[in-house]
C-alpha positions as CSV (number, residue, x, y, z in Angstrom):
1,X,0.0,0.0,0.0
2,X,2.7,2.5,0.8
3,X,4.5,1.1,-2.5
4,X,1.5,2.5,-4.3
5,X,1.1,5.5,-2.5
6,X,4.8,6.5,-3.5
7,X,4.6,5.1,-7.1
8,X,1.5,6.9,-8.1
9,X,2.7,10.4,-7.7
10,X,6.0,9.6,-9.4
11,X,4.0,7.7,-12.6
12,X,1.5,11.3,-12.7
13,X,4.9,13.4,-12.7
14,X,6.8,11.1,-15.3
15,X,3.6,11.2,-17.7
16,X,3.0,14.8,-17.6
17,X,6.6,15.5,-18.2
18,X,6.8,13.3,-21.1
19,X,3.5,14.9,-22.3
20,X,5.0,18.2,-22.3
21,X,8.2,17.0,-23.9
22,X,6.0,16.4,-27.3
23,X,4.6,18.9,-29.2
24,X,3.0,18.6,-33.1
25,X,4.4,20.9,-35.5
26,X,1.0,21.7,-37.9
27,X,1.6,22.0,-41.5
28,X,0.7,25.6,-42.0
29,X,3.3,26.5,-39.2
30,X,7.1,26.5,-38.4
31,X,8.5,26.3,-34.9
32,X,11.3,27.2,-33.1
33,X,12.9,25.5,-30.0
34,X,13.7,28.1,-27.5
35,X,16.1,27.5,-24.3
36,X,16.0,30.6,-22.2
37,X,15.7,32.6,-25.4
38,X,18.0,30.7,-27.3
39,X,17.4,29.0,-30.9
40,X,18.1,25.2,-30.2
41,X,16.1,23.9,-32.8
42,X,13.6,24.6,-36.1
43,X,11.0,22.4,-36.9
44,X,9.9,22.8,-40.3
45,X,8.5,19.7,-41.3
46,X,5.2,18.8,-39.9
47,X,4.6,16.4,-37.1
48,X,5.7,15.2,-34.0
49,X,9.1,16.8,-32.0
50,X,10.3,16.9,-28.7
51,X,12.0,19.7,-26.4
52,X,12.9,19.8,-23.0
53,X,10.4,20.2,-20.5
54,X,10.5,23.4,-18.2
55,X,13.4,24.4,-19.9
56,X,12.9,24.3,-23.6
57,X,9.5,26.3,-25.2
58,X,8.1,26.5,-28.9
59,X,7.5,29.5,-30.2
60,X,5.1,29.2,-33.8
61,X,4.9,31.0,-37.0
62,X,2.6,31.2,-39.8
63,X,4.1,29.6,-42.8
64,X,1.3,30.8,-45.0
65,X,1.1,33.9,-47.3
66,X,0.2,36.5,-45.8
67,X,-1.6,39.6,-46.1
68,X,-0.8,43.5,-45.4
69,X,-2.6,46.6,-46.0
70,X,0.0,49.3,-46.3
71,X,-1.1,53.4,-45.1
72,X,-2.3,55.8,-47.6
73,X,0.3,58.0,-48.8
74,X,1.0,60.7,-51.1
75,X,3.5,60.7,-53.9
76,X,5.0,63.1,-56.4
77,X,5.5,61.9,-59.9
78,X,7.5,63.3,-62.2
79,X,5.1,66.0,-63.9
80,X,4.4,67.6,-59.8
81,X,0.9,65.9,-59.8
82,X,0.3,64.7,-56.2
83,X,-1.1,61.2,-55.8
84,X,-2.9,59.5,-53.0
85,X,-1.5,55.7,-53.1
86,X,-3.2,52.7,-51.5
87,X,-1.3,49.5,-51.5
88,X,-1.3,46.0,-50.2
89,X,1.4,43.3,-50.1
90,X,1.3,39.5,-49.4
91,X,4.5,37.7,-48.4
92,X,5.5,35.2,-45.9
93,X,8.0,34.1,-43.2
94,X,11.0,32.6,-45.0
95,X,13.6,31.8,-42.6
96,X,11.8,31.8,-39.1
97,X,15.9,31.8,-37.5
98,X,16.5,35.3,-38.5
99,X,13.0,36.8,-38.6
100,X,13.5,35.7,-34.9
101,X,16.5,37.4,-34.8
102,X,15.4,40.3,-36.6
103,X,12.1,40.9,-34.6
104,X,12.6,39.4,-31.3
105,X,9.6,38.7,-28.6
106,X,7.3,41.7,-31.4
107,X,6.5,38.8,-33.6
108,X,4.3,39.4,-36.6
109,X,3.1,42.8,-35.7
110,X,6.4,44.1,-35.5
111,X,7.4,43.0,-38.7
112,X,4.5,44.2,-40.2
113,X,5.4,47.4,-39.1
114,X,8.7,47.2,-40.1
115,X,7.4,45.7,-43.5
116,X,4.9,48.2,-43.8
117,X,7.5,51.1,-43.9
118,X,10.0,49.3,-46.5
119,X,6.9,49.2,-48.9
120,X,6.3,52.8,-48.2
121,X,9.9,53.6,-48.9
122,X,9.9,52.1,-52.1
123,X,6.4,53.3,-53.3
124,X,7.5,57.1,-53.1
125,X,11.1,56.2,-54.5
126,X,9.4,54.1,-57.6
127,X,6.8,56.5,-58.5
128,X,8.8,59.4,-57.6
129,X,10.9,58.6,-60.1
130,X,12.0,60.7,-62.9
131,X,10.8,58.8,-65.6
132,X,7.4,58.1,-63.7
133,X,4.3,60.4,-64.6
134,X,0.9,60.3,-63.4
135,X,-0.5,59.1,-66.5
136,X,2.4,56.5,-66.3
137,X,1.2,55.3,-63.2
138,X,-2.5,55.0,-64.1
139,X,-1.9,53.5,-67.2
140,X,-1.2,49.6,-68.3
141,X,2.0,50.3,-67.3
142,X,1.7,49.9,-63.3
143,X,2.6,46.9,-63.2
144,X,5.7,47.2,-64.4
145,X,5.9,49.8,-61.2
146,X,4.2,47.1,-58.6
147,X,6.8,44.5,-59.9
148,X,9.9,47.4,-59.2
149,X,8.4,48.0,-56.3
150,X,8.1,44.3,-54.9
151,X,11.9,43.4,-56.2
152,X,13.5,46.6,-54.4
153,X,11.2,45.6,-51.1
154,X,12.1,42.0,-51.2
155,X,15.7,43.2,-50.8
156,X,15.3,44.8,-47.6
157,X,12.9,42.1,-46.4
158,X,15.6,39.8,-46.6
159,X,16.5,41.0,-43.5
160,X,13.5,40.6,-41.4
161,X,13.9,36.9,-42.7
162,X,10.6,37.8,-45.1
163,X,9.9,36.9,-48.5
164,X,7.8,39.4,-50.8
165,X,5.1,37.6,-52.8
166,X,3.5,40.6,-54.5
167,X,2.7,44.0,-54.5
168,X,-0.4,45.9,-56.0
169,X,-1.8,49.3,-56.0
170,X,-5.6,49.0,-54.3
171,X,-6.1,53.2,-55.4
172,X,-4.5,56.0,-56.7
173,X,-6.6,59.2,-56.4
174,X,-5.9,62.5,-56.1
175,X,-5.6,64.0,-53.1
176,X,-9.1,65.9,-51.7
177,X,-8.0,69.3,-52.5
178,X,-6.8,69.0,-55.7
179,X,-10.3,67.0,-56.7
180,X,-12.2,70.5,-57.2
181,X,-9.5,72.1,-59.4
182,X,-9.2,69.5,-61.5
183,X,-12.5,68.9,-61.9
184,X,-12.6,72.8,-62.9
185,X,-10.2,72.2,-65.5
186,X,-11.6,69.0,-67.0
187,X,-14.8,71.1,-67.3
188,X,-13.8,74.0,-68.6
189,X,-11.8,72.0,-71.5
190,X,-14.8,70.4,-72.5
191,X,-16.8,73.5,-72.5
192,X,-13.8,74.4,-74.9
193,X,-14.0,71.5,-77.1
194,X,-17.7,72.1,-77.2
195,X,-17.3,75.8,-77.8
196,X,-15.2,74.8,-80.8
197,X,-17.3,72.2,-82.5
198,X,-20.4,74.8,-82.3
199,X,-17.8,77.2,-84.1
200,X,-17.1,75.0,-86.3
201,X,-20.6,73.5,-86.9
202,X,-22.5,76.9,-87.4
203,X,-18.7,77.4,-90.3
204,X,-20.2,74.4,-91.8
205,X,-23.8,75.4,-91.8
206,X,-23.0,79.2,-92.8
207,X,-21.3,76.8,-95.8
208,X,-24.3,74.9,-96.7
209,X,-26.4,77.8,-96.5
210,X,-24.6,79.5,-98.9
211,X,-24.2,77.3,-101.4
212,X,-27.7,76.4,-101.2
213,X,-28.4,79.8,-101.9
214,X,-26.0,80.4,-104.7
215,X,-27.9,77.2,-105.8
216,X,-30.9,78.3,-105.9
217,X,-29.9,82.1,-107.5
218,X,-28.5,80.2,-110.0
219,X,-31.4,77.7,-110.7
220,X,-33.4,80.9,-111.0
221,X,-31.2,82.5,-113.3
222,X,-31.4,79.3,-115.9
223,X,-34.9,79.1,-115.8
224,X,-35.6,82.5,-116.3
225,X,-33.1,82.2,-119.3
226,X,-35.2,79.6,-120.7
227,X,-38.3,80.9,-119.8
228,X,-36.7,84.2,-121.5
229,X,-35.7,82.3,-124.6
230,X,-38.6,79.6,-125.1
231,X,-40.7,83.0,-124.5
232,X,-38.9,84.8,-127.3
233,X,-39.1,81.8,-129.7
234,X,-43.1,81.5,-128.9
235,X,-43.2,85.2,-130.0
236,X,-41.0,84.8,-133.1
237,X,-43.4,81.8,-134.3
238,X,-46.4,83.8,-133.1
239,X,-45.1,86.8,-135.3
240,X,-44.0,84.8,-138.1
241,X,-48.0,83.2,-137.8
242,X,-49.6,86.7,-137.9
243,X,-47.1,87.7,-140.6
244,X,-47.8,84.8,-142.8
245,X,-52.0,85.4,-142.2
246,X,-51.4,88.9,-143.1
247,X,-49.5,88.0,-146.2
248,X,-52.4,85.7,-147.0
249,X,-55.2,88.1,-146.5
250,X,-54.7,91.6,-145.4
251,X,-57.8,92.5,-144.7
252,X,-58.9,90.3,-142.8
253,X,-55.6,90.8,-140.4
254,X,-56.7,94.1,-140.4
255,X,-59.9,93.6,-139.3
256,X,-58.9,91.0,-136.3
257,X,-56.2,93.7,-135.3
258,X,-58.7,96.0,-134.4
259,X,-61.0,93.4,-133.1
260,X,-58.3,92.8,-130.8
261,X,-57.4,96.4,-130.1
262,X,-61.6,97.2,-129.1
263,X,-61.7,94.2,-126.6
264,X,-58.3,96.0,-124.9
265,X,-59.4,99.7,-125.2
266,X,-63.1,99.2,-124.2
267,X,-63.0,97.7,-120.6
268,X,-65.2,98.0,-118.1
269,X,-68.5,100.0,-117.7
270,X,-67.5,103.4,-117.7
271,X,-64.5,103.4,-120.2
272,X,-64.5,106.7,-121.8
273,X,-62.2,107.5,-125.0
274,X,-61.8,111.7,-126.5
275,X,-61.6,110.8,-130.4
276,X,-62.5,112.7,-133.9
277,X,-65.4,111.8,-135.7
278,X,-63.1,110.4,-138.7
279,X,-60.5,108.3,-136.7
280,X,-59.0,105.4,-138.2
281,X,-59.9,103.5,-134.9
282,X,-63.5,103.0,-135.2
283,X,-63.5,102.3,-139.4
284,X,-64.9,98.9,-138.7
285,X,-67.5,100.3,-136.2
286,X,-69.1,102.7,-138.9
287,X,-72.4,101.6,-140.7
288,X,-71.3,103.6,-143.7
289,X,-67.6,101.7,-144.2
290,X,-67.5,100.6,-147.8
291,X,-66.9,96.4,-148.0
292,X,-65.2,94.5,-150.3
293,X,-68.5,93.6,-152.4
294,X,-69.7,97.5,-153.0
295,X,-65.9,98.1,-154.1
C-alpha cells in the first residue's frame, strides 16, 4: 500500500513530463525551439518533435502567405501631380531563424510594421521617379511599377527573414484638395471642345447655307433664261404666224387687229375715250364703211 502510495505520484509526474516533452508541428506553421531565449532547434516539417520540459519552449509562426494593408500616402511623380496611393502586399515568413533574430519577442506585428514602412519607402522612391508620370502610373504600365516596387522591397525584407510575394496598388486618387480644381479644368476644357465644335458647326452650316443659296440664284437665273428664250421663240413663231395670215389676207388681219385692239381699249363699264369723228380707230364700227363687195 505505501508502494502505491509512493509510485503513483511519481507515474502522474513522469507522464506529464513526457507529455510536455511532445509537441505537433501543424503544416501551415514553423516552430522554433527556445532555451532561455535561445534557438536550439527549427522544426519545419510537420509532425511530431520533442524539447525539453521546463526548460525548452516552442515559439510558432505562420508559414502561409500572408496579407498587409499598407497606409495611404501621397507621392509626387515626375510631372508635380500629387497622388494619394493605397497598396497591399502578401509575403510570408521565410527563414523563421532570422526573422526571430530580426524581430525578437514583437512577432508578426512588429514585422509588419517594419514591413509596412520598406513598402512605403519604395512606393514614393518608384513613382517618384524621374521617368514616372501620373498618367504613367494610371496606365497599363503599373505593373511594371508594382513588380519594381516588390523586387526593391524584397531586398530589404531579406533582412527581417521575409519573402515578398506581390505587391499591388488598391487606389490612386488624387488628393481631396486637388479634386475641385481638376475637376474645374476637366470642365472647362470640354466646354472648350464644345465651344469649338459649335464654331465649327454653325462654319459648316454658314457653308451649306450658302451654297444652297448660290444654288438656288442660280437655278433661277437658268430658268428665267429659258423661260426668257422659249418666251422669245413662242413670240417669233407667233409673229411669223400673224405675218404669214397677213400676207395671205390683209384685210382680214386688219380687221382681227382692231378686233383685238376694241376688246383691250373698251373695258369695263365706264371706259370713256376723246376721239374725232373720222379716226382710223372705229372704221370697222361705222355703218357707212365701204366692203369688199360694194368696191
Amino acid at each position: 500500500m505505501r508502494k502505491t502510495t509512493y509510485l503513483l505520484p511519481i507515474l502522474v509526474v513522469v507522464v506529464a513530463t513526457a507529455l510536455s516533452s511532445i509537441f505537433v508541428v501543424d503544416e501551415r506553421e514553423k516552430a522554433l525551439v527556445l532555451q532561455f531565449g535561445q534557438i536550439k532547434a527549427v522544426k519545419e516539417e510537420p509532425g511530431l518533435a520533442f524539447k525539453i520540459p521546463l526548460i525548452q519552449e516552442v515559439v510558432r509562426y505562420d508559414d502561409r502567405i500572408l496579407s498587409l494593408d499598407t497606409d495611404t500616402i501621397e507621392v509626387t511623380p515626375s510631372d508635380d501631380r500629387r497622388l494619394v496611393v493605397d497598396a497591399f502586399a502578401r509575403y510570408r515568413i521565410a527563414d523563421v531563424v532570422q526573422f526571430r533574430q530580426a524581430v525578437g519577442v514583437g512577432g508578426l506585428r512588429a514585422a509588419e510594421d517594419r514591413l509596412s514602412s520598406i513598402l512605403n519607402a519604395q512606393i514614393r522612391e518608384v513613382l517618384g521617379a524621374d521617368q514616372v508620370t501620373s498618367d504613367t502610373i494610371l496606365s497599363q504600365d503599373r505593373r511594371v511599377l508594382m513588380n519594381r516596387i516588390r523586387d526593391q522591397a524584397q531586398i530589404s525584407a531579406r533582412g527581417l527573414g521575409l519573402d515578398v510575394v506581390d505587391v499591388r496598388l488598391k487606389q490612386t486618387n488624387l488628393p481631396a484638395q486637388n479634386l475641385d480644381a481638376t475637376f474645374a479644368r476637366m470642365r472647362a476644357e470640354r466646354e472648350r471642345e464644345a465651344a469649338d465644335e459649335i464654331a465649327r458647326g454653325n462654319e459648316a452650316a454658314q457653308r451649306v447655307r450658302a451654297l444652297a443659296d448660290r444654288t438656288v440664284v442660280e437655278t433661277l437665273s437658268d430658268s428665267e433664261r429659258e423661260a426668257q428664250i422659249t418666251r422669245g421663240e413662242a413670240d417669233a413663231e407667233r409673229n411669223a404666224i400673224l405675218a404669214e395670215a397677213f400676207g395671205a389676207n390683209p384685210e382680214f388681219f386688219t380687221f382681227y387687229r382692231s378686233m383685238q385692239a376694241y376688246e383691250n381699249a373698251l373695258q369695263g363699264s365706264n371706259s370713256s375715250m376723246v376721239l374725232t369723228p373720222d379716226s382710223q380707230f372705229f372704221d370697222y364700227l361705222r355703218s357707212d364703211r365701204p366692203t369688199r363687195d360694194q368696191n
